[in-house]
C-alpha positions as a Markdown table, in Angstrom:
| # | Residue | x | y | z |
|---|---|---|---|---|
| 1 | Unk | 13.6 | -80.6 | 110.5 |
| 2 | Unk | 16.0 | -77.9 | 108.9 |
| 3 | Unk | 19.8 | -78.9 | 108.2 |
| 4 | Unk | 21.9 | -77.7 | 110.8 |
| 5 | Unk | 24.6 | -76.8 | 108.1 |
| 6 | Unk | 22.2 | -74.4 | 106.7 |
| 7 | Unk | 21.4 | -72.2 | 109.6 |
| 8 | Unk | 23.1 | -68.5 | 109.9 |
| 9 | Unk | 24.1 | -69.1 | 113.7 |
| 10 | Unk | 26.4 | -65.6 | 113.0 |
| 11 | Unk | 24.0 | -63.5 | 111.8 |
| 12 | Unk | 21.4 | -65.0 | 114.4 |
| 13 | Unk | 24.0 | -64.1 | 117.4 |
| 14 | Unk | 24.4 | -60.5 | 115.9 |
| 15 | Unk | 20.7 | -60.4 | 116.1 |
| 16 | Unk | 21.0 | -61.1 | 119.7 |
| 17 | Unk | 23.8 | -58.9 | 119.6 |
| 18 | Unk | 21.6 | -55.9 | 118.8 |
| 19 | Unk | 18.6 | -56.6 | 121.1 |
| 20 | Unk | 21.1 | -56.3 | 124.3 |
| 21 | Unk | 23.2 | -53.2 | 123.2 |
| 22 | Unk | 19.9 | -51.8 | 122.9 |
| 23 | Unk | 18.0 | -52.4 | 126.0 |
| 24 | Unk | 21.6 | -52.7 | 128.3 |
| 25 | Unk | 20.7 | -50.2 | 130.8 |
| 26 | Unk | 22.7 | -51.0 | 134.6 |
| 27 | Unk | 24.4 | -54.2 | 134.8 |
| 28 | Unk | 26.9 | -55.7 | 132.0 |
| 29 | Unk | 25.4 | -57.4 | 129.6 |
| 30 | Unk | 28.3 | -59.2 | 127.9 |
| 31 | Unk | 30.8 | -56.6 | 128.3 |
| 32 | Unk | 34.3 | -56.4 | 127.4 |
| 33 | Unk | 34.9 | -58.0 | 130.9 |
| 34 | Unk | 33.6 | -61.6 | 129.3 |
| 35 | Unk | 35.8 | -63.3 | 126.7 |
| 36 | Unk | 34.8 | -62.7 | 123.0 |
| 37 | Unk | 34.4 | -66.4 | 122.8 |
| 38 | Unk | 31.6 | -66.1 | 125.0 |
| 39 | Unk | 29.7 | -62.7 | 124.5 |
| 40 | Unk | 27.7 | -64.8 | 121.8 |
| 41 | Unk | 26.2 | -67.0 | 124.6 |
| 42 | Unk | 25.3 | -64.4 | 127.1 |
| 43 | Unk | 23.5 | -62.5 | 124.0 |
| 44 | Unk | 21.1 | -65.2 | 122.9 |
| 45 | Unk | 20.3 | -65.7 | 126.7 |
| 46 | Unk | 20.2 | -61.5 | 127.2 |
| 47 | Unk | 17.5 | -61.5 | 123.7 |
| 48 | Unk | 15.5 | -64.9 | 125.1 |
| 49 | Unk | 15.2 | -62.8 | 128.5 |
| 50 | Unk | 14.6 | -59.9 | 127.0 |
| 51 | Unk | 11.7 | -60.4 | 124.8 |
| 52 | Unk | 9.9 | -63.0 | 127.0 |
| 53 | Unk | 10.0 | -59.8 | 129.5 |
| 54 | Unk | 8.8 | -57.2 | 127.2 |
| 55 | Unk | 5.8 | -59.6 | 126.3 |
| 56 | Unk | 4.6 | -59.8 | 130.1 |
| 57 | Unk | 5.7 | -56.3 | 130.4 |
| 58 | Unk | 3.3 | -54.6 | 127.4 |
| 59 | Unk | 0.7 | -52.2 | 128.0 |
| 60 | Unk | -1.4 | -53.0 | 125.1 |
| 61 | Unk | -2.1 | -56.4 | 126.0 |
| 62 | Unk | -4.4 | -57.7 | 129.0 |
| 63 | Unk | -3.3 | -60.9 | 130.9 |
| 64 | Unk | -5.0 | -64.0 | 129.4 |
| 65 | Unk | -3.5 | -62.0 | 125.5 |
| 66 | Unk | 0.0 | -62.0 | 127.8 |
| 67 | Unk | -0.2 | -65.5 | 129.0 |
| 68 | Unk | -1.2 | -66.9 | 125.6 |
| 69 | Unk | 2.1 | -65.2 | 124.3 |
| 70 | Unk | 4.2 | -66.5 | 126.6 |
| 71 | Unk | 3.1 | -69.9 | 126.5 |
| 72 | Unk | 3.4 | -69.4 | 122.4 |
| 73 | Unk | 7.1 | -68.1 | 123.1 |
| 74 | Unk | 8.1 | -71.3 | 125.2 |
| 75 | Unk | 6.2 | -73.2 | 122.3 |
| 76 | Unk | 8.9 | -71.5 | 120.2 |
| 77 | Unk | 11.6 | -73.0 | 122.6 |
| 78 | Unk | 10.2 | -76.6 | 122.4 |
| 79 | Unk | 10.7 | -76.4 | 118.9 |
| 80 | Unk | 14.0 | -74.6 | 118.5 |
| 81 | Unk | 15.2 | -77.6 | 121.2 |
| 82 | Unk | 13.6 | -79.7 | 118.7 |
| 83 | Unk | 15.6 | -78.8 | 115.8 |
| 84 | Unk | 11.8 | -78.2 | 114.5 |
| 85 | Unk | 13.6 | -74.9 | 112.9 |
| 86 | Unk | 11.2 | -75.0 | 109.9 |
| 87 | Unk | 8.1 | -74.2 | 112.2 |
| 88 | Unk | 9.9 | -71.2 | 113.9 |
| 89 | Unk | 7.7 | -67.9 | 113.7 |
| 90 | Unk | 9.7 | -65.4 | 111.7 |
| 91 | Unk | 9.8 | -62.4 | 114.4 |
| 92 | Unk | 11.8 | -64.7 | 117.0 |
| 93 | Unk | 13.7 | -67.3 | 115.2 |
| 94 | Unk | 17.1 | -65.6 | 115.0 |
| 95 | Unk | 17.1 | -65.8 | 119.3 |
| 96 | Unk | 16.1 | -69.5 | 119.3 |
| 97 | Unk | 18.5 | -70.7 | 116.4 |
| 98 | Unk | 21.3 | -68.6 | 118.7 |
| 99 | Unk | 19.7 | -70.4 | 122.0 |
| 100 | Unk | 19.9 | -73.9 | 120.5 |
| 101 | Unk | 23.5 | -73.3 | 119.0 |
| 102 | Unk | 24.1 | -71.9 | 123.0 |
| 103 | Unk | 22.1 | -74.4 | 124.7 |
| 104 | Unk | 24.0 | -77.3 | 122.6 |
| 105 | Unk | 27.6 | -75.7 | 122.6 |
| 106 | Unk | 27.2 | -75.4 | 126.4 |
| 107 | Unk | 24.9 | -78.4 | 127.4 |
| 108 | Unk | 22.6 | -76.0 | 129.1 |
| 109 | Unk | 19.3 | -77.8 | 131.2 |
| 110 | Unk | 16.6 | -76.5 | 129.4 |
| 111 | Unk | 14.8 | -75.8 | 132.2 |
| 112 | Unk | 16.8 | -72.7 | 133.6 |
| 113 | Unk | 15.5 | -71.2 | 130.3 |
| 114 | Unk | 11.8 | -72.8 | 130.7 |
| 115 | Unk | 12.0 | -71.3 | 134.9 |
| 116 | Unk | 12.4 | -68.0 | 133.2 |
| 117 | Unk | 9.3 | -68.0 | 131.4 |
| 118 | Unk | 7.3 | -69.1 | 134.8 |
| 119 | Unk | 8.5 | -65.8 | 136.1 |
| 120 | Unk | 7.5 | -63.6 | 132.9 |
| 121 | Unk | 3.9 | -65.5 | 133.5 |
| 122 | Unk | 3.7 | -64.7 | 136.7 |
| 123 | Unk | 4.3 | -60.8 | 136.2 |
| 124 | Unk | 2.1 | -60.6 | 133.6 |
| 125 | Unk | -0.7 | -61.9 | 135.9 |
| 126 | Unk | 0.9 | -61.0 | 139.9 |
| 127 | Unk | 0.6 | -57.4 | 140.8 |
| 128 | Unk | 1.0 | -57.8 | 144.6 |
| 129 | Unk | 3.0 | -59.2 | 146.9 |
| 130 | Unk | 2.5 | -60.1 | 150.8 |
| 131 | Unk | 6.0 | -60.5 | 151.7 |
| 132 | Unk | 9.5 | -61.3 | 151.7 |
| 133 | Unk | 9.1 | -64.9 | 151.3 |
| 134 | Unk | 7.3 | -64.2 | 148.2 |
| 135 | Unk | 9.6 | -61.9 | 146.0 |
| 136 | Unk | 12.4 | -64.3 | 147.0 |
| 137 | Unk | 10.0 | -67.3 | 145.4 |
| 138 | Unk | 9.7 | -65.2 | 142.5 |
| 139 | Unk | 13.7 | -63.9 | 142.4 |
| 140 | Unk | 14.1 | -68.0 | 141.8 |
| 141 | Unk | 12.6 | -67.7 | 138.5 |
| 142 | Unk | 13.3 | -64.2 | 137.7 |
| 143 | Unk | 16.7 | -63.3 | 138.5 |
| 144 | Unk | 18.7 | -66.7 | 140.0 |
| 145 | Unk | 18.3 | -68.9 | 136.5 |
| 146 | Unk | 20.4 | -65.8 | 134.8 |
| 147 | Unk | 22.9 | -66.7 | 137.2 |
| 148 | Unk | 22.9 | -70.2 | 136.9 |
| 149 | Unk | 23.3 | -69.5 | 133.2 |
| 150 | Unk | 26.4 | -67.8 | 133.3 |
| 151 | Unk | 28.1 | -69.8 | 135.5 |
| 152 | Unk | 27.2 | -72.4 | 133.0 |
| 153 | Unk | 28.7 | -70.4 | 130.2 |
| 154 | Unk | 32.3 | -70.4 | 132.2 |
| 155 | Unk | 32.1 | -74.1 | 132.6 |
| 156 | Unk | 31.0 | -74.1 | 136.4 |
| 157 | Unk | 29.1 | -77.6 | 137.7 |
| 158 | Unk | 26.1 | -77.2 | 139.7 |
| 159 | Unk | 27.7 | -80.5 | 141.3 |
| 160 | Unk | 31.2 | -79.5 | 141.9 |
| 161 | Unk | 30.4 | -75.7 | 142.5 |
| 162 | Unk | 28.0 | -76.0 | 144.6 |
| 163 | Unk | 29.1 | -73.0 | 146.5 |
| 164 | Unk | 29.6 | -70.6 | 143.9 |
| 165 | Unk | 25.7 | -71.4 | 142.6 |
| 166 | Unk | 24.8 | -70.7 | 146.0 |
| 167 | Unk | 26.1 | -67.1 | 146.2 |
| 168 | Unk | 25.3 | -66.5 | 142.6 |
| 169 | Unk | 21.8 | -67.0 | 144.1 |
| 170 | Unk | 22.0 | -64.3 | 146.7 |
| 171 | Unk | 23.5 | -62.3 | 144.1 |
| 172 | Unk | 20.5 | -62.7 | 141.7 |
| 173 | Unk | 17.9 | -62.2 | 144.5 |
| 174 | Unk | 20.1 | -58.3 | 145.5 |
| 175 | Unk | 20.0 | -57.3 | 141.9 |
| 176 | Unk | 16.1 | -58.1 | 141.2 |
| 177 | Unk | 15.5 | -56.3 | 144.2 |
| 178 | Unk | 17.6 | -53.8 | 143.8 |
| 179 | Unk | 15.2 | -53.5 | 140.2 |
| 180 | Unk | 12.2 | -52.9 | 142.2 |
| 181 | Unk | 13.6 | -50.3 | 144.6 |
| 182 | Unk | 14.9 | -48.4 | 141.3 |
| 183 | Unk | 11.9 | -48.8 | 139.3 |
| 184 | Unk | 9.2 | -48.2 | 142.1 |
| 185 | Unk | 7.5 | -45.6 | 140.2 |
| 186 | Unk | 7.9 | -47.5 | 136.4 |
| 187 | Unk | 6.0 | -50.1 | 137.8 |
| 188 | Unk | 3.5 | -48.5 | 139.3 |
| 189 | Unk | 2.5 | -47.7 | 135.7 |
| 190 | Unk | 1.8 | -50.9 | 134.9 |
| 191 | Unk | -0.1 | -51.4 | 138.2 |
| 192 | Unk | 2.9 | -53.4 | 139.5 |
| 193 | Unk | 3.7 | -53.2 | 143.4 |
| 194 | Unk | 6.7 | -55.2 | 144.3 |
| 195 | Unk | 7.0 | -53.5 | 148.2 |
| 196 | Unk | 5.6 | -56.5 | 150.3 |
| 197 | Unk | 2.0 | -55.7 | 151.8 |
| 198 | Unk | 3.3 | -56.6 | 155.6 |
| 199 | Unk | 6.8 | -54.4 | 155.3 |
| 200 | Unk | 4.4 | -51.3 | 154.0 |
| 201 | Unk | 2.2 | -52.1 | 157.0 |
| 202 | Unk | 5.0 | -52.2 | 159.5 |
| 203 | Unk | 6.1 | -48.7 | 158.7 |
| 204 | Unk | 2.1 | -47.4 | 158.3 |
| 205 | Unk | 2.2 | -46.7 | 155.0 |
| 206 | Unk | -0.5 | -48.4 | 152.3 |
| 207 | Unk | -0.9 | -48.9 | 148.7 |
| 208 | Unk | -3.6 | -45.8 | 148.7 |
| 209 | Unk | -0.2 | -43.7 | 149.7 |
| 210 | Unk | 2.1 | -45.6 | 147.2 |
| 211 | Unk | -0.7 | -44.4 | 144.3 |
| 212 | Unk | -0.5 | -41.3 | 145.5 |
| 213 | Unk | 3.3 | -40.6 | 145.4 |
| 214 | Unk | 3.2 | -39.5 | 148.6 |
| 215 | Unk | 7.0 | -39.7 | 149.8 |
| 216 | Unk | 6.4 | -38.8 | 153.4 |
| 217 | Unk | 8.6 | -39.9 | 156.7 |
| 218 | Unk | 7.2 | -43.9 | 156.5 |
| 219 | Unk | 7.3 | -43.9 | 153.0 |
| 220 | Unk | 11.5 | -42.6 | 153.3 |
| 221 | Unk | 12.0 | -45.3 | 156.3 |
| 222 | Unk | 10.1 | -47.9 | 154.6 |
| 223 | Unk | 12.5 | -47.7 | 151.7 |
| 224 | Unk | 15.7 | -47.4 | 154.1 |
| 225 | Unk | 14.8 | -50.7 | 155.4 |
| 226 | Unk | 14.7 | -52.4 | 152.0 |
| 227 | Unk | 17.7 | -50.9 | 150.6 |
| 228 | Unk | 19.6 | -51.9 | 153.9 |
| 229 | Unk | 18.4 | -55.5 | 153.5 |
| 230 | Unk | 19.3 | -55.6 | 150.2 |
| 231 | Unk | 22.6 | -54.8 | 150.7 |
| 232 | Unk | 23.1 | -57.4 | 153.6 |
| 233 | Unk | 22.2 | -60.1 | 150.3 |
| 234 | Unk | 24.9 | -58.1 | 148.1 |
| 235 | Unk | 27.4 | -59.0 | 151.0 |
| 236 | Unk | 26.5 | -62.5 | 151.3 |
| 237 | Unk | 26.7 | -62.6 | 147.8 |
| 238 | Unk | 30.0 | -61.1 | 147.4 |
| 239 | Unk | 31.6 | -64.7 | 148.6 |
| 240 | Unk | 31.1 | -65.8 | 145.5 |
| 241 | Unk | 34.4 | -63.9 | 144.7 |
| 242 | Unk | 36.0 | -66.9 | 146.2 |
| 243 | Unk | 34.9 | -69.1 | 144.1 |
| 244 | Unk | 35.0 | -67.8 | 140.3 |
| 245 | Unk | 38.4 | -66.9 | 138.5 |
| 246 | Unk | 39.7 | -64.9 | 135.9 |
| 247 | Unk | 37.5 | -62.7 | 133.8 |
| 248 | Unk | 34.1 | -63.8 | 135.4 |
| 249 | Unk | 35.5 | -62.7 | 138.6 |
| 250 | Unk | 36.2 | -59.3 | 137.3 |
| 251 | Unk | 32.5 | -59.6 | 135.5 |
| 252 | Unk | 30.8 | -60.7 | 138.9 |
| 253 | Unk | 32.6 | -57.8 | 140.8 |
| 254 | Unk | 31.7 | -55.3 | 138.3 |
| 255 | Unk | 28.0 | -56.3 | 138.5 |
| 256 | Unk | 27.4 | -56.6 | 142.1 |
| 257 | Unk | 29.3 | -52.8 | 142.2 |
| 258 | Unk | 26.9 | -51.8 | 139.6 |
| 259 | Unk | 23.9 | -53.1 | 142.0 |
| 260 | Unk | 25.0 | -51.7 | 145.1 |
| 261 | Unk | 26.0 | -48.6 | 143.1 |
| 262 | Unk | 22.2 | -47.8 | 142.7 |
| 263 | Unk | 21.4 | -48.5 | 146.2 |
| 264 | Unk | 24.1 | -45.7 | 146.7 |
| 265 | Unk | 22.5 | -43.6 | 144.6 |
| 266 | Unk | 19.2 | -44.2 | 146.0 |
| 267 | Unk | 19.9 | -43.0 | 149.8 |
| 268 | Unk | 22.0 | -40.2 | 148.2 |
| 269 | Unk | 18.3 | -38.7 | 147.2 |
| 270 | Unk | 17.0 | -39.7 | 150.6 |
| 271 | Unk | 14.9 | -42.6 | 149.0 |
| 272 | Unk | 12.6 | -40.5 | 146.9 |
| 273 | Unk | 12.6 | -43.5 | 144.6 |
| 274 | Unk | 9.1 | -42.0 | 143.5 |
| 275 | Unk | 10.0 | -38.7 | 142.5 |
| 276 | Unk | 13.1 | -39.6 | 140.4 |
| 277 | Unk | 14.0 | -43.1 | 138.8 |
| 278 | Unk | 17.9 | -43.7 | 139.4 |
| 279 | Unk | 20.5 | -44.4 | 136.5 |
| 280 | Unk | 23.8 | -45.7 | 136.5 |
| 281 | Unk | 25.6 | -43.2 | 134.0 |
| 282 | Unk | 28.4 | -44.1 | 131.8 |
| 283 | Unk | 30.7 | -42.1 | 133.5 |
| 284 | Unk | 29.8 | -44.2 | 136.5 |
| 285 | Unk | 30.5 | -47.7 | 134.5 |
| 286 | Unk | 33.8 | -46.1 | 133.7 |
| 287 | Unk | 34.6 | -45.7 | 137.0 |
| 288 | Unk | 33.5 | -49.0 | 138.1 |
| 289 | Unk | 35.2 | -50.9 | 135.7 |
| 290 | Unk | 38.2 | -49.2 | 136.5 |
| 291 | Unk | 37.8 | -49.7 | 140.1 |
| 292 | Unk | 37.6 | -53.8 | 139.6 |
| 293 | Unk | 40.5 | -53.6 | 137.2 |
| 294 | Unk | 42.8 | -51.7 | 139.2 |
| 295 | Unk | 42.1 | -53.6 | 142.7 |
């Protein structure tokens, strides 16, 4: 066991630091919105996320190389939870010395971190899905523990905040999907299909098509339907507005704006999510940040 006095949590949170200015595409990822006293936190959870995803996510690895990764990765957890910090692998240890300092600071169940990982498995072995039922089964490991997390950050109690967990859920689940419908095309490089098997049957259109990049009429419809049920989850979501304060408020609003700004952006081109990949740009986080401040 390493002494606790002797580990660089600074430098290890600027680590952190880097990996999410660098990858921070859409959503806020510790922005200016979020106390400095609590940027750290959302960092070391942001890098954990992060490089958990780009291991299920790599092209040059087949599943069972993916899986053995992973599993190595949450190995890496264990230990960092451990205070094992000696018997951390060199490439990853600045995240987990940040995650322990964030887990410990915070009193953060390990397993919202550890439900993570069972999502990053399952992509890295789950190309298909046969419905509804099942992405949202998946958003529960994916997308909701990130939400739990930062509720967790801002002092919120599963117990007494019942409520606002709930939301941030629905929340979660809009922005994963809102992901898929964005990155349609991206993930068919990777053999990935996250349209459900019964909704592409509904509207007569098949995965043949999909490979194809054939954006006809069924195809356009198809992806009307799923943006418009997405958005019914954004406005569910939205309650949780009611029951956050203060910055994380402003935070919250800022990133469901930014999800429902893609879906915008998405029937602006008619749903042609196949011939061109949707961005938000910086003038448009400008503009939405402004938009939650002045309001």
């Amino acid at each position: 066991m390493n002494n606790l006095k002797n580990l660089d949590y600074e430098y290890a949170y600027r680590y952190c630091k880097e990996i999410a200015i660098r990858h921070y595409e859409n959503f806020p990822v510790g922005s200016l919105l979020i106390p400095k006293s609590k940027r750290k936190f959302i960092y070391s959870i942001y890098a954990f996320a992060r490089t958990a995803d780009d291991i299920a996510d790599s092209s040059k690895s087949d599943e069972k190389t993916k899986l053995k990764k992973l599993y190595e990765f949450e190995n890496e957890l264990n230990k960092s939870l451990n205070s094992e910090f000696d018997k951390l692998i060199p490439e990853t240890e600045n995240i987990f010395i940040a995650l322990y300092d964030t887990v410990n600071t915070l009193n953060i169940p390990a397993d919202e971190l550890r439900n993570l990982l069972i999502a990053f498995r399952q992509d890295a072995v789950k190309q298909r899905y046969n419905n509804f039922s099942e992405l949202a089964e998946y958003s529960e490991y994916s997308a909701n523990p990130v939400g739990h997390l930062v509720l967790l950050i801002f002092n919120y109690n599963k117990s007494t905040d019942s409520e606002a967990f709930r939301y941030s859920d629905k929340v979660c689940t809009a922005l994963q999907l809102t992901n898929f419908w964005q990155d349609v095309s991206e993930d068919l490089k990777l053999n990935r299909i996250y349209i459900p098997e019964d909704i592409m049957k509904e509207y007569n259109y098949s995965y043949d098509l999909l490979f194809r990049k054939e954006e006809n009429d069924d195809f356009l419809k198809m992806m009307k339907a799923l943006i418009d049920r997405t958005r019914i989850l954004f406005a569910e979501g939205r309650k949780i507005l009611d029951h956050v304060k203060g910055r994380l408020r402003l935070e919250l609003k800022a990133t469901i704006s930014g999800g429902e700004e893609i879906l915008n952006k998405i029937e602006s081109m008619n749903y042609r999510v196949l011939s061109r990949r949707v961005k938000i740009s910086n003038y448009d986080k400008l503009r939405i940040i402004s938009s939650v401040l002045i309001k």
